[in-house]
N, CA, C and O atoms as CSV, one atom per row, in Angstrom:
chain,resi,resn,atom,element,x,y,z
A,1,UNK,N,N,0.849,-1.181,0.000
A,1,UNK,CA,C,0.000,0.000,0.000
A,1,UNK,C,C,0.897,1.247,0.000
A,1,UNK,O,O,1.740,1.214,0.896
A,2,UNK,N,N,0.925,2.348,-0.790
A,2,UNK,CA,C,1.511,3.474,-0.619
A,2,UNK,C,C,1.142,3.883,-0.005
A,2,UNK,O,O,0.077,3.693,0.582
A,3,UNK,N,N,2.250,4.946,0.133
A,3,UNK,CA,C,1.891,6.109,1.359
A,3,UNK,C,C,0.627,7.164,1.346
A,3,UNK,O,O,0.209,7.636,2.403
A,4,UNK,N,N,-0.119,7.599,-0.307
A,4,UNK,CA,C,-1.097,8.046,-0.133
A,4,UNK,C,C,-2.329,7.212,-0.001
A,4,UNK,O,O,-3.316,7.817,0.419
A,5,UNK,N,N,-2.498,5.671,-0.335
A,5,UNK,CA,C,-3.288,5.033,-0.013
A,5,UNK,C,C,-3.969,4.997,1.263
A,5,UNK,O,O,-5.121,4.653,1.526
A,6,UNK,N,N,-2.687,5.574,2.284
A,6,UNK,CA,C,-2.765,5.523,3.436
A,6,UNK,C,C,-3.184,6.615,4.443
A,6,UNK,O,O,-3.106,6.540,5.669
A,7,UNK,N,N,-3.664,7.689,3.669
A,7,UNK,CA,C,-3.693,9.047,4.132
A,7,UNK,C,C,-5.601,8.454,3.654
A,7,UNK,O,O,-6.099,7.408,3.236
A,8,UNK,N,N,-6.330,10.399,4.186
A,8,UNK,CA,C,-7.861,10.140,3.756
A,8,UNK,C,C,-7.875,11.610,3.142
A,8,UNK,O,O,-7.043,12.517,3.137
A,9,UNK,N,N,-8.782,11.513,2.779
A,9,UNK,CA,C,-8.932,12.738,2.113
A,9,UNK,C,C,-9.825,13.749,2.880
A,9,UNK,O,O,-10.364,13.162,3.819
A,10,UNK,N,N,-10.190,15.113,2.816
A,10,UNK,CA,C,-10.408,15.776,3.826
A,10,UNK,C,C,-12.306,15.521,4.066
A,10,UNK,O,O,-12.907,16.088,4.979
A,11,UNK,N,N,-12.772,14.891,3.391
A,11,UNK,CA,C,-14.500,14.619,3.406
A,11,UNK,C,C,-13.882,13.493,4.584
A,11,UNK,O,O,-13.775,13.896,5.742
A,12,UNK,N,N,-13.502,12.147,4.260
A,12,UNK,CA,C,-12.985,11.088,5.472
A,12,UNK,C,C,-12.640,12.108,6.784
A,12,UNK,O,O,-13.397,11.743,7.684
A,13,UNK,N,N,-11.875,13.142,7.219
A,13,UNK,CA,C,-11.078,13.508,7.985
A,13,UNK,C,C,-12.495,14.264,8.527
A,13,UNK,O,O,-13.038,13.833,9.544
A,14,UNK,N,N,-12.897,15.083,8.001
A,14,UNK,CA,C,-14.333,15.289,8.238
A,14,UNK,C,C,-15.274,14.406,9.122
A,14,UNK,O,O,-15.615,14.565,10.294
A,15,UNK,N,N,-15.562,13.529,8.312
A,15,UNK,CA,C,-16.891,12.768,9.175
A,15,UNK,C,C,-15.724,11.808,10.454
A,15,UNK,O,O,-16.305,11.426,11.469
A,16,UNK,N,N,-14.776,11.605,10.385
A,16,UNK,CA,C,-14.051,11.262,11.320
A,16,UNK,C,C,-13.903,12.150,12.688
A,16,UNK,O,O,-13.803,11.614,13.792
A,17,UNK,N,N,-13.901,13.356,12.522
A,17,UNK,CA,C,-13.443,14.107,13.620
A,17,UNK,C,C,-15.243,14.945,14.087
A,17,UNK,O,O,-15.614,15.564,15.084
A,18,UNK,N,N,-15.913,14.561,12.858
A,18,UNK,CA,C,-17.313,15.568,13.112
A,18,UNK,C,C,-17.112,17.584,12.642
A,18,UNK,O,O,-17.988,18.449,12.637
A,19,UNK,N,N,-15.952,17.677,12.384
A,19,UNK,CA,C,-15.357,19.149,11.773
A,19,UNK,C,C,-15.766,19.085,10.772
A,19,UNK,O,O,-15.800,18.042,10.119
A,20,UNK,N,N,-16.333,20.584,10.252
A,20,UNK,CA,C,-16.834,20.547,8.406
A,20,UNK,C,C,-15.338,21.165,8.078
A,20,UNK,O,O,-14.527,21.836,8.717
A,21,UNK,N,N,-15.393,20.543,6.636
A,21,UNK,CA,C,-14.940,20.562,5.269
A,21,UNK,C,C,-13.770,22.262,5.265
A,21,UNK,O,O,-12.602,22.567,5.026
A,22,UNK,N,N,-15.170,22.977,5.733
A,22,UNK,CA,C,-14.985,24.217,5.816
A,22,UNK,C,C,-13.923,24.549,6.713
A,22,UNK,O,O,-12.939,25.121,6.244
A,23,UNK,N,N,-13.984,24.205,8.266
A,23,UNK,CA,C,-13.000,24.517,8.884
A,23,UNK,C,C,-11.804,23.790,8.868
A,23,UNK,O,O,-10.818,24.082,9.544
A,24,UNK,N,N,-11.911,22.582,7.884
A,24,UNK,CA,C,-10.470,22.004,7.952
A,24,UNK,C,C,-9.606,23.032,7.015
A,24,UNK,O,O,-8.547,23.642,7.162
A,25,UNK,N,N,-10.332,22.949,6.248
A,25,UNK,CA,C,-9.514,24.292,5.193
A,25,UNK,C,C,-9.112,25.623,5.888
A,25,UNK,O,O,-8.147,26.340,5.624
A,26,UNK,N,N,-9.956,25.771,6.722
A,26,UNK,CA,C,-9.507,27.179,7.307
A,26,UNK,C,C,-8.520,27.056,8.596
A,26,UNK,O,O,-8.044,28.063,9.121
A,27,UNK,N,N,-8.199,25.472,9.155
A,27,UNK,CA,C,-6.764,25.562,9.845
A,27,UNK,C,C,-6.093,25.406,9.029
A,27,UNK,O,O,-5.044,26.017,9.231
A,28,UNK,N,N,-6.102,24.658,7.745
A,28,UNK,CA,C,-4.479,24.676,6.772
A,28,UNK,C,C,-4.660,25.944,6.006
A,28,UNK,O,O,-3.904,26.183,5.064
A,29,UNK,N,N,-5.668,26.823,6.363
A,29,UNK,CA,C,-5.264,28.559,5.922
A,29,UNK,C,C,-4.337,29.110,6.792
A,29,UNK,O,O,-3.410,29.854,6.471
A,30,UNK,N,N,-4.725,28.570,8.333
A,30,UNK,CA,C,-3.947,29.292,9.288
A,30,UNK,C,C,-2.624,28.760,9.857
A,30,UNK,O,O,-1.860,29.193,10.720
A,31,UNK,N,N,-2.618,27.559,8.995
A,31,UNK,CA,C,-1.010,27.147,9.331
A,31,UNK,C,C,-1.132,25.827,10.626
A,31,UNK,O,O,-0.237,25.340,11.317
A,32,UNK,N,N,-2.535,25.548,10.588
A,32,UNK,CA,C,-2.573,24.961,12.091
A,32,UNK,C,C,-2.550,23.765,11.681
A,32,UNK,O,O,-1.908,23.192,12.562
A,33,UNK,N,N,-2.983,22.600,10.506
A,33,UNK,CA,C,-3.224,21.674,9.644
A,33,UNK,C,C,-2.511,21.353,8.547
A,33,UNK,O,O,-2.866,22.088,7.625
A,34,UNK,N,N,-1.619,20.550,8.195
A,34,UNK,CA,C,-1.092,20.513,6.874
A,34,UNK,C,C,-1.427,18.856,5.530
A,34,UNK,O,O,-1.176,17.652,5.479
A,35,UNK,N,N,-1.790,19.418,5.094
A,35,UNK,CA,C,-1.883,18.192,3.977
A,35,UNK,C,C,-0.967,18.151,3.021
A,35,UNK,O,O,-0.132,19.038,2.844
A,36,UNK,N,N,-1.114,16.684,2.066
A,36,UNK,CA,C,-0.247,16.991,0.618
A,36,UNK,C,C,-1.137,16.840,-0.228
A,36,UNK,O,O,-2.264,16.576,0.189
A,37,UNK,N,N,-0.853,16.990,-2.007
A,37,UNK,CA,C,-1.739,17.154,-2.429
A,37,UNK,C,C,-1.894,16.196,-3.248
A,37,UNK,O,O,-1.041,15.377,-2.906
A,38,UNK,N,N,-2.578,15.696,-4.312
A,38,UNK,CA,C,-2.745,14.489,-5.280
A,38,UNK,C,C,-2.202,15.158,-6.001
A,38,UNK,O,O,-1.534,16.122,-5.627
A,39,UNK,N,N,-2.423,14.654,-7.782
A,39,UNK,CA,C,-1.908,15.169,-8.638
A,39,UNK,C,C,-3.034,15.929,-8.925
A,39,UNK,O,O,-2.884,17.026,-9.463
A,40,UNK,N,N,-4.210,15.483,-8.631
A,40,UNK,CA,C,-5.587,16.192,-9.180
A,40,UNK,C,C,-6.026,17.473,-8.043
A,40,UNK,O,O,-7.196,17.827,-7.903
A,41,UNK,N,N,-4.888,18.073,-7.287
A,41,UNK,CA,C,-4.944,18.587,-6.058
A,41,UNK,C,C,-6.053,18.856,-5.004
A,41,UNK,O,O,-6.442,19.848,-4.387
A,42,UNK,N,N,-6.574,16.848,-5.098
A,42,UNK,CA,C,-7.004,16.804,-3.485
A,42,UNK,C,C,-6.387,16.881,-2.248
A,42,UNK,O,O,-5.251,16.464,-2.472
A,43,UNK,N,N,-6.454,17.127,-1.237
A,43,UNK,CA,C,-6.100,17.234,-0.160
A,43,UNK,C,C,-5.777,15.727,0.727
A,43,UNK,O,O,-6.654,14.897,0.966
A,44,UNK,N,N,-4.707,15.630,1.032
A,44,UNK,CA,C,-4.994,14.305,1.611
A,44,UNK,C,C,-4.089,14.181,3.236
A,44,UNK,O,O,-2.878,14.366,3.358
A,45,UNK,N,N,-4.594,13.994,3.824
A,45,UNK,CA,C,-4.237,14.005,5.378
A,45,UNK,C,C,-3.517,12.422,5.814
A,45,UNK,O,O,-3.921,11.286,5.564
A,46,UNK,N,N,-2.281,12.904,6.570
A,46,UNK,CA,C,-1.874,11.314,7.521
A,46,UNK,C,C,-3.151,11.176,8.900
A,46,UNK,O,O,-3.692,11.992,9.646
A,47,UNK,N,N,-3.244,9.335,8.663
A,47,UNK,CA,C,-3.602,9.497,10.491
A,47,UNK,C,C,-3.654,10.514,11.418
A,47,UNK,O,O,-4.585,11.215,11.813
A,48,UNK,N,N,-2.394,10.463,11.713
A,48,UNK,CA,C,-2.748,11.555,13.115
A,48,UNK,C,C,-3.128,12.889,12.902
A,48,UNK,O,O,-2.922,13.751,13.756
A,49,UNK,N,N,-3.690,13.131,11.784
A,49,UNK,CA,C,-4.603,14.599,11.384
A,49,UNK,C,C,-5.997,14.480,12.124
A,49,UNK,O,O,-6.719,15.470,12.242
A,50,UNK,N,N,-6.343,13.277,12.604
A,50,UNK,CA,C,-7.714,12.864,13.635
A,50,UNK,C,C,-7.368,13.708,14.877
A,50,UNK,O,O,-7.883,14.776,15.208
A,51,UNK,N,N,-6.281,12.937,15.570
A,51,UNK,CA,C,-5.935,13.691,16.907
A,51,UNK,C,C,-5.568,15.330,16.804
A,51,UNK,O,O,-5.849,16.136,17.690
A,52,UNK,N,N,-4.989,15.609,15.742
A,52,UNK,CA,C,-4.596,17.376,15.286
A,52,UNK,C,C,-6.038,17.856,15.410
A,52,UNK,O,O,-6.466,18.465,16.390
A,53,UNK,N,N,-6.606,17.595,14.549
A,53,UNK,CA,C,-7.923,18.159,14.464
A,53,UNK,C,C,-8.944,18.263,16.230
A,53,UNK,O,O,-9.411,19.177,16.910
A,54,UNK,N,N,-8.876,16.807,16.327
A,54,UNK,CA,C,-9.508,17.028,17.910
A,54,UNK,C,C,-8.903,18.130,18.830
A,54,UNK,O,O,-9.504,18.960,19.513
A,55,UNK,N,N,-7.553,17.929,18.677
A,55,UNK,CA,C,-6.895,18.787,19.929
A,55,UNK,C,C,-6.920,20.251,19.002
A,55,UNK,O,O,-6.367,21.227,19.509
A,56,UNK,N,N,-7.453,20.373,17.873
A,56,UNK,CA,C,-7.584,22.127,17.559
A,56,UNK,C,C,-9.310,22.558,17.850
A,56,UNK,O,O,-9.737,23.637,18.263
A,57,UNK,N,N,-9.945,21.552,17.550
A,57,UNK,CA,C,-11.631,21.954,18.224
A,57,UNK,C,C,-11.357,21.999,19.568
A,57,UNK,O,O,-12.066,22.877,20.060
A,58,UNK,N,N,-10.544,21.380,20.546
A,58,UNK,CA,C,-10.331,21.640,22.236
A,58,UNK,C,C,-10.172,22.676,22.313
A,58,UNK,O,O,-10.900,23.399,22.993
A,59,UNK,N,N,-9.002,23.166,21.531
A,59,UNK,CA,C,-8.466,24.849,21.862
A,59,UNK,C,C,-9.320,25.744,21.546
A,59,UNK,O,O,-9.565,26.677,22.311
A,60,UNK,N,N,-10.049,25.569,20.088
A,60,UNK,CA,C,-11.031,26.861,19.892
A,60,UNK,C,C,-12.400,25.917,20.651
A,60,UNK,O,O,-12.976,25.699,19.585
A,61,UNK,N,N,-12.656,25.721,20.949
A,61,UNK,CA,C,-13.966,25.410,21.793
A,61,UNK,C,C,-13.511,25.805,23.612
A,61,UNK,O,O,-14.434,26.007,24.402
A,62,UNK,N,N,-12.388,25.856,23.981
A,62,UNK,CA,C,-11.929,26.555,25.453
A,62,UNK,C,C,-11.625,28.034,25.016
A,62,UNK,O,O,-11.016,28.774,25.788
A,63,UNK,N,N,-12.118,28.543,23.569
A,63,UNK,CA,C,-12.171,30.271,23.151
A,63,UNK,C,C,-10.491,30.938,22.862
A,63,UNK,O,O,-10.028,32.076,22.791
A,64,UNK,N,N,-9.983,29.679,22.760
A,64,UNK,CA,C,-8.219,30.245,22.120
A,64,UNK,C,C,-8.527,30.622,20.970
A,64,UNK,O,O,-9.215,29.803,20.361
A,65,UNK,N,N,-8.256,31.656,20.369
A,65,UNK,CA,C,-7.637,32.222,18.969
A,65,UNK,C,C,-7.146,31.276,18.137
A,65,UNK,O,O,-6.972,30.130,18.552
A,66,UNK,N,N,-6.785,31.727,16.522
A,66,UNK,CA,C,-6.506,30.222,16.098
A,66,UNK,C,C,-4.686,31.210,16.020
A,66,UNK,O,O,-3.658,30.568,15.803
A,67,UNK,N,N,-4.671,32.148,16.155
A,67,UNK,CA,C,-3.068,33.035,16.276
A,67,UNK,C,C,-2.619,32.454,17.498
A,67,UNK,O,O,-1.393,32.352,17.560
A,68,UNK,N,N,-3.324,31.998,18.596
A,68,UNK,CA,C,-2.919,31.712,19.437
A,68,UNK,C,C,-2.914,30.279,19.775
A,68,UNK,O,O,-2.045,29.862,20.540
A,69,UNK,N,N,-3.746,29.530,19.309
A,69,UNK,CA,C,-3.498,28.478,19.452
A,69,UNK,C,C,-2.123,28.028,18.411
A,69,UNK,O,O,-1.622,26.915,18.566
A,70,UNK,N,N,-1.580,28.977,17.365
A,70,UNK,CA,C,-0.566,28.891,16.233
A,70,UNK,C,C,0.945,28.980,17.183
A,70,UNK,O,O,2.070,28.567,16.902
A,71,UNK,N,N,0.516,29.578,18.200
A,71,UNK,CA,C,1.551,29.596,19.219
A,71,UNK,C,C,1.933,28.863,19.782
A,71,UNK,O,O,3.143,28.700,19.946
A,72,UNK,N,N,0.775,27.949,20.428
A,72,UNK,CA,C,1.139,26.928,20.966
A,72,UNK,C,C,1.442,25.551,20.106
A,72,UNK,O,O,2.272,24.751,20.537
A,73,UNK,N,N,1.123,25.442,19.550
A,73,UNK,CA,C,1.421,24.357,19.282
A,73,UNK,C,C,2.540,23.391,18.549
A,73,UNK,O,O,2.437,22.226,18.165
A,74,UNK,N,N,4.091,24.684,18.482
A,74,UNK,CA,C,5.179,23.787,18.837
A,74,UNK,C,C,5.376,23.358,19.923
A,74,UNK,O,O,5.641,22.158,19.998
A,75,UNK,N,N,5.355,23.688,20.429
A,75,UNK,CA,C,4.748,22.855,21.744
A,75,UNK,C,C,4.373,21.517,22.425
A,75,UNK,O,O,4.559,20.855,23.446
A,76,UNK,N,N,3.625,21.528,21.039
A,76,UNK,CA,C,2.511,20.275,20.720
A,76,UNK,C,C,3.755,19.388,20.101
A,76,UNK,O,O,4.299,18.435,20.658
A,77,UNK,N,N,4.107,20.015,18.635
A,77,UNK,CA,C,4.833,19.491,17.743
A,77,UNK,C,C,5.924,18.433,17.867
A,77,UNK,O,O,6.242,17.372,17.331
A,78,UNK,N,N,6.451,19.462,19.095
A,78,UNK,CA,C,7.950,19.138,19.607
A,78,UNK,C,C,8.207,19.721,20.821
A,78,UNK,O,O,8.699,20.835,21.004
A,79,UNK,N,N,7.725,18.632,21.944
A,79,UNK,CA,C,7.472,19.219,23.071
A,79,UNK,C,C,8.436,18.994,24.048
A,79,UNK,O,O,8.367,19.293,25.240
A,80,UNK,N,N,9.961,18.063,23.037
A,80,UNK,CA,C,10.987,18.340,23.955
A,80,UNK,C,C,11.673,19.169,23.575
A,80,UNK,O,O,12.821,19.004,23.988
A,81,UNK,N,N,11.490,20.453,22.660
A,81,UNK,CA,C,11.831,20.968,22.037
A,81,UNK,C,C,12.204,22.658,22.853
A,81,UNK,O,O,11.772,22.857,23.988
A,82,UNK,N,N,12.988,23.702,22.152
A,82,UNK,CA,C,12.582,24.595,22.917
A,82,UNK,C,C,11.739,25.834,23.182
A,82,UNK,O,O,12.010,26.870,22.575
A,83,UNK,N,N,10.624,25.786,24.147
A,83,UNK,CA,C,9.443,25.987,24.909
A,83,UNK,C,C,10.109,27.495,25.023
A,83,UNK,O,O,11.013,27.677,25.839
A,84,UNK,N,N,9.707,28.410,24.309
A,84,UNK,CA,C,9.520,29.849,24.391
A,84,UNK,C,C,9.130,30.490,26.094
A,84,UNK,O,O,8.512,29.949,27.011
A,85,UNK,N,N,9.471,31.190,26.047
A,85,UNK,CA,C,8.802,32.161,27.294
A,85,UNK,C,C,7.697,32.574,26.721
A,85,UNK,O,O,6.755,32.048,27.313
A,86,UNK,N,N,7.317,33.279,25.830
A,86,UNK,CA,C,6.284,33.673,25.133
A,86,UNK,C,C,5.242,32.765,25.132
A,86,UNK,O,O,4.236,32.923,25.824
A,87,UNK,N,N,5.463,31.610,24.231
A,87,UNK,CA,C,4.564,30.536,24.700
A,87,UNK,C,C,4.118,30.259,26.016
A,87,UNK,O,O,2.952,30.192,26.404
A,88,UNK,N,N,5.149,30.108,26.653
A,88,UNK,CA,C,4.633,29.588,28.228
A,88,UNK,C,C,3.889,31.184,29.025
A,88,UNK,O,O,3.594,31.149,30.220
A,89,UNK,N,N,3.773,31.854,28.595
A,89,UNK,CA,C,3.172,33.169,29.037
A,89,UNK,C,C,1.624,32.770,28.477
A,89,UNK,O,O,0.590,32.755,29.145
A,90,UNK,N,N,1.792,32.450,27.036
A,90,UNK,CA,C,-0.002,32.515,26.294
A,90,UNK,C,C,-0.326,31.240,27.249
A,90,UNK,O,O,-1.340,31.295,27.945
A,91,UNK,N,N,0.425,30.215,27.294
A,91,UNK,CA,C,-0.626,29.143,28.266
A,91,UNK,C,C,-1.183,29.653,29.400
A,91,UNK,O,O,-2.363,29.528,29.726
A,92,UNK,N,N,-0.288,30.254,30.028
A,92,UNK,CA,C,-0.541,30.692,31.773
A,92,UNK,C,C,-1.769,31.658,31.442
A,92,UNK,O,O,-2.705,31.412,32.203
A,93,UNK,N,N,-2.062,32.731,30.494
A,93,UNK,CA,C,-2.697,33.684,30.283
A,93,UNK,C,C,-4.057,32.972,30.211
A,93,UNK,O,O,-4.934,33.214,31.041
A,94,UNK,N,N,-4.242,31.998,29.103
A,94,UNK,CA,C,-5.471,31.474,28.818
A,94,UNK,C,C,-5.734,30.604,30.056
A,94,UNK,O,O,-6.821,30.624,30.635
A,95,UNK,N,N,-4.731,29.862,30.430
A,95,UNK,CA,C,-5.149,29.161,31.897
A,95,UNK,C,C,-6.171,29.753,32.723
A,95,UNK,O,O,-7.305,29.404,33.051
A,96,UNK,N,N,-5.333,30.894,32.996
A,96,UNK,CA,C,-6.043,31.745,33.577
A,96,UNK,C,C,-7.081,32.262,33.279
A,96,UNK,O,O,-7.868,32.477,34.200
A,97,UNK,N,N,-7.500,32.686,31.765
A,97,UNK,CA,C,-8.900,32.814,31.449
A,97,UNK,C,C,-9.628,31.878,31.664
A,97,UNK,O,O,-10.669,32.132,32.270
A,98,UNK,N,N,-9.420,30.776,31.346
A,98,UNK,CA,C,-10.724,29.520,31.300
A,98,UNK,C,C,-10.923,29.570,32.784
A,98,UNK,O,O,-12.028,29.706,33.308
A,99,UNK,N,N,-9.659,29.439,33.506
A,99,UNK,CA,C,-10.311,29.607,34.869
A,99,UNK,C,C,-11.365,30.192,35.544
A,99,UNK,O,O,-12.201,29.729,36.320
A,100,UNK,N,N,-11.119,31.569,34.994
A,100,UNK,CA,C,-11.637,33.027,35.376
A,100,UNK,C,C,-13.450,32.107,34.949
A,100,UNK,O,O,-14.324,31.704,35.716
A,101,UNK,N,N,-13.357,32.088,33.360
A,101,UNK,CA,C,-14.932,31.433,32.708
A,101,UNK,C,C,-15.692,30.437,34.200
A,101,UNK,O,O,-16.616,30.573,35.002
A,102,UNK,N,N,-14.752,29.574,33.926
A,102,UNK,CA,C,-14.863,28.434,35.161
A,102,UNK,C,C,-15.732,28.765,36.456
A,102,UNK,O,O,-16.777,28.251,36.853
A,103,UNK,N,N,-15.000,29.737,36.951
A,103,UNK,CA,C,-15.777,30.203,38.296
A,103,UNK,C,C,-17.142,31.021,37.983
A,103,UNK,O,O,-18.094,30.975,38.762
A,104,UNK,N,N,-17.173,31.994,36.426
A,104,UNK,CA,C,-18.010,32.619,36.491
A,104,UNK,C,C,-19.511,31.541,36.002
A,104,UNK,O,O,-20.726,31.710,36.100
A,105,UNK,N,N,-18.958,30.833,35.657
A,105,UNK,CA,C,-19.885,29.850,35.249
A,105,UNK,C,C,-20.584,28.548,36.658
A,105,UNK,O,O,-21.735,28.118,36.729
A,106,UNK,N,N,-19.600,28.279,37.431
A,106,UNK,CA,C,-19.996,28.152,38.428
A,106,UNK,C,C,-20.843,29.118,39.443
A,106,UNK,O,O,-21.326,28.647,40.473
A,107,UNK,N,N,-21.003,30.572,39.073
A,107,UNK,CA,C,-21.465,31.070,40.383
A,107,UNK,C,C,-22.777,31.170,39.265
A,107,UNK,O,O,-23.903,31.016,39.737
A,108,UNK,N,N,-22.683,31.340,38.292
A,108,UNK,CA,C,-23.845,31.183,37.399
A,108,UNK,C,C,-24.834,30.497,37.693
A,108,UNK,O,O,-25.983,30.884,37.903
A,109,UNK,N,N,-24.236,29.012,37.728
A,109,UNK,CA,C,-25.137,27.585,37.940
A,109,UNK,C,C,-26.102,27.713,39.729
A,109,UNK,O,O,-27.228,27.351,40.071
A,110,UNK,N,N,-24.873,28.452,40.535
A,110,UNK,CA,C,-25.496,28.555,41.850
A,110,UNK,C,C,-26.858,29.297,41.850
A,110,UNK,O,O,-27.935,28.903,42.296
A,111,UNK,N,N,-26.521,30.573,41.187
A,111,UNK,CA,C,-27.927,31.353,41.602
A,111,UNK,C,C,-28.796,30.816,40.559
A,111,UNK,O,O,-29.834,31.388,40.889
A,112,UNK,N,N,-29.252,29.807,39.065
A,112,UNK,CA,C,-29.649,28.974,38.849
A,112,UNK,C,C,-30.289,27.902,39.748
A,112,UNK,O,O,-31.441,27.491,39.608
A,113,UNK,N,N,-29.479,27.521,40.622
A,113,UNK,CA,C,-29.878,26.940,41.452
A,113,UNK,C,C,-30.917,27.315,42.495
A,113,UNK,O,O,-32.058,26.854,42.466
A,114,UNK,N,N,-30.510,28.119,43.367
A,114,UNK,CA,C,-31.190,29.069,43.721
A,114,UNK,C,C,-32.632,29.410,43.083
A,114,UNK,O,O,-33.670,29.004,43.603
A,115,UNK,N,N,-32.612,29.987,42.218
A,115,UNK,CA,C,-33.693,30.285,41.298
A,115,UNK,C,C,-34.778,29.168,41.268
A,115,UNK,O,O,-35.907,29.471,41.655
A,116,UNK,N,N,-34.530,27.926,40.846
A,116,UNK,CA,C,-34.956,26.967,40.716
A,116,UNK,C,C,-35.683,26.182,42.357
A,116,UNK,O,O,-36.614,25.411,42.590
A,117,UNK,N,N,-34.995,26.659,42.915
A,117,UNK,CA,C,-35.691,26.212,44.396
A,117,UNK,C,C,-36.889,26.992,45.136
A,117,UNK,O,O,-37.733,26.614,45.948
A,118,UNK,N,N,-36.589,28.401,44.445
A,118,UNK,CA,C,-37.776,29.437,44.507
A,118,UNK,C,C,-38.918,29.151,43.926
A,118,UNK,O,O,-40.053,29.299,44.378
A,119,UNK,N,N,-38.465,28.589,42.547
A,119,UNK,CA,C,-39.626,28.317,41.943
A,119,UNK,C,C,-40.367,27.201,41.846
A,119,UNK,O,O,-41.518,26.909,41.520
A,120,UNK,N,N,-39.138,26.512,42.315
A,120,UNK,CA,C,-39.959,25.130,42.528
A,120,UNK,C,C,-40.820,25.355,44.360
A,120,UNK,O,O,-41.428,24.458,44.943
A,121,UNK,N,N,-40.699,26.136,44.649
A,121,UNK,CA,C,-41.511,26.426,45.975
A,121,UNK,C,C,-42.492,27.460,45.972
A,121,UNK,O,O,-43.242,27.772,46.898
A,122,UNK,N,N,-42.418,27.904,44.957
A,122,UNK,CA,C,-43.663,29.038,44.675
A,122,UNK,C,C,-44.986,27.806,44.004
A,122,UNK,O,O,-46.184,27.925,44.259
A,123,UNK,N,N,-44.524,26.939,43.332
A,123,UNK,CA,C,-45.553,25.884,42.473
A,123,UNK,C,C,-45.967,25.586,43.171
A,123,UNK,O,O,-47.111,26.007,43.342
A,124,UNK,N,N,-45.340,24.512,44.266
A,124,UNK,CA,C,-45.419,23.630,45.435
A,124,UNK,C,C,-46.525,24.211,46.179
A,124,UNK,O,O,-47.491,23.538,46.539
A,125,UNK,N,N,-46.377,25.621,46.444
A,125,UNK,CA,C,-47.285,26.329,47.315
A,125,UNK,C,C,-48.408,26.479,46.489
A,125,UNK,O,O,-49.398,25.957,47.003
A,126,UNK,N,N,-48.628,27.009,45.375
A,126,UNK,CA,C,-49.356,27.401,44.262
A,126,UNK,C,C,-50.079,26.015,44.424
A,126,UNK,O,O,-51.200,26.094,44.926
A,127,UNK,N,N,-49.527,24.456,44.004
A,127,UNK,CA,C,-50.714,23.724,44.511
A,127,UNK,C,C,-51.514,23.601,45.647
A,127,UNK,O,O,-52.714,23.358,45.778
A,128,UNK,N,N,-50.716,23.793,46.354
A,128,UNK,CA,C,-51.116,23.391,47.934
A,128,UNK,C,C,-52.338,24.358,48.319
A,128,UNK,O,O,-53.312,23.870,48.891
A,129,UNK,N,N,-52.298,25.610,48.035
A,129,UNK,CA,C,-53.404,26.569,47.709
A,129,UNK,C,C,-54.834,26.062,46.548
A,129,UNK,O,O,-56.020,26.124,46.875
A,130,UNK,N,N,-54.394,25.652,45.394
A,130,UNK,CA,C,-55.367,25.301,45.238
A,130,UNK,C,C,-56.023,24.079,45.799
A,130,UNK,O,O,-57.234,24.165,46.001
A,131,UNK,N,N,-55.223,22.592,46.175
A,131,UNK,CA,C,-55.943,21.993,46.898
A,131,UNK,C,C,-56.376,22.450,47.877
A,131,UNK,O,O,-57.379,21.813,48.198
A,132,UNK,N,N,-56.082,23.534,48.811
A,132,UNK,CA,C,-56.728,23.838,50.169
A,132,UNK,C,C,-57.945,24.573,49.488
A,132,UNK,O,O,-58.893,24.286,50.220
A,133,UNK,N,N,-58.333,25.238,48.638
A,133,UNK,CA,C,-59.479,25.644,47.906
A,133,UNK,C,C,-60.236,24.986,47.168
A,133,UNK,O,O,-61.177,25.629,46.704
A,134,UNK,N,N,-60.151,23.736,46.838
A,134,UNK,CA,C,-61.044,22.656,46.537
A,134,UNK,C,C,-61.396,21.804,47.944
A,134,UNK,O,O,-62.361,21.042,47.892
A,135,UNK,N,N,-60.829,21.886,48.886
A,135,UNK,CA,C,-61.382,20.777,49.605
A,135,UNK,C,C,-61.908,21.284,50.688
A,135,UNK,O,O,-62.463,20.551,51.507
């Protein structure tokens, strides 16, 4: 089997990862994805373009930039490699954002909570009133 036999093409890489068509093209716009090409210049991806792809929907789905996720990910590449200060600044930075999300989203869920106990005790009462008025 050759080596492109062995690659998929970006519709496969697609329904594999659940990413459209669309955004695979738009990480190998941004440098984040790389393919080679056929002669008929399809696109054709190795294996581990599954795991690339997953771990680039992680980053933009935790709200990284794709400039910034472009940062990190020598990192990724070659991670015994050498690790910028710069880089290790954008991790700590976003760390710190998701964190920041994290809590605000937790105090979110609380008064949700909250909310929900009100109202589930305003009903509660709301029946209890009307059965005491039917019987």
């Amino acid at each position: 089997m050759s080596e492109e036999d062995r690659r998929m093409r970006i519709g496969e890489l697609s329904a594999r990862t659940g990413v459209s068509i669309r955004s695979l093209r738009y990480y190998e716009q941004r440098g984040l994805l790389t393919s080679t090409r056929t002669t008929g210049a399809q696109r054709l991806y190795p294996e581990d373009a599954v795991d690339r792809v997953r771990l680039l929907r992680r980053l933009f789905d935790g709200g990284l930039s794709s400039e910034t996720i472009a940062t990190l990910l020598p990192c990724v590449d070659t991670p015994s490699g050498d690790i910028t200060v710069q880089a290790l600044d954008v991790m700590r930075r976003e760390r710190d954002r998701i964190d920041a999300q994290i809590s605000a989203l937790l105090a979110t869920r609380e008064h949700l909570d909250a909310l929900m106990v009100g109202a589930a005790d305003h009903l509660a009462r709301q029946r209890d009133g009307a059965l005491a008025a039917t019987a």
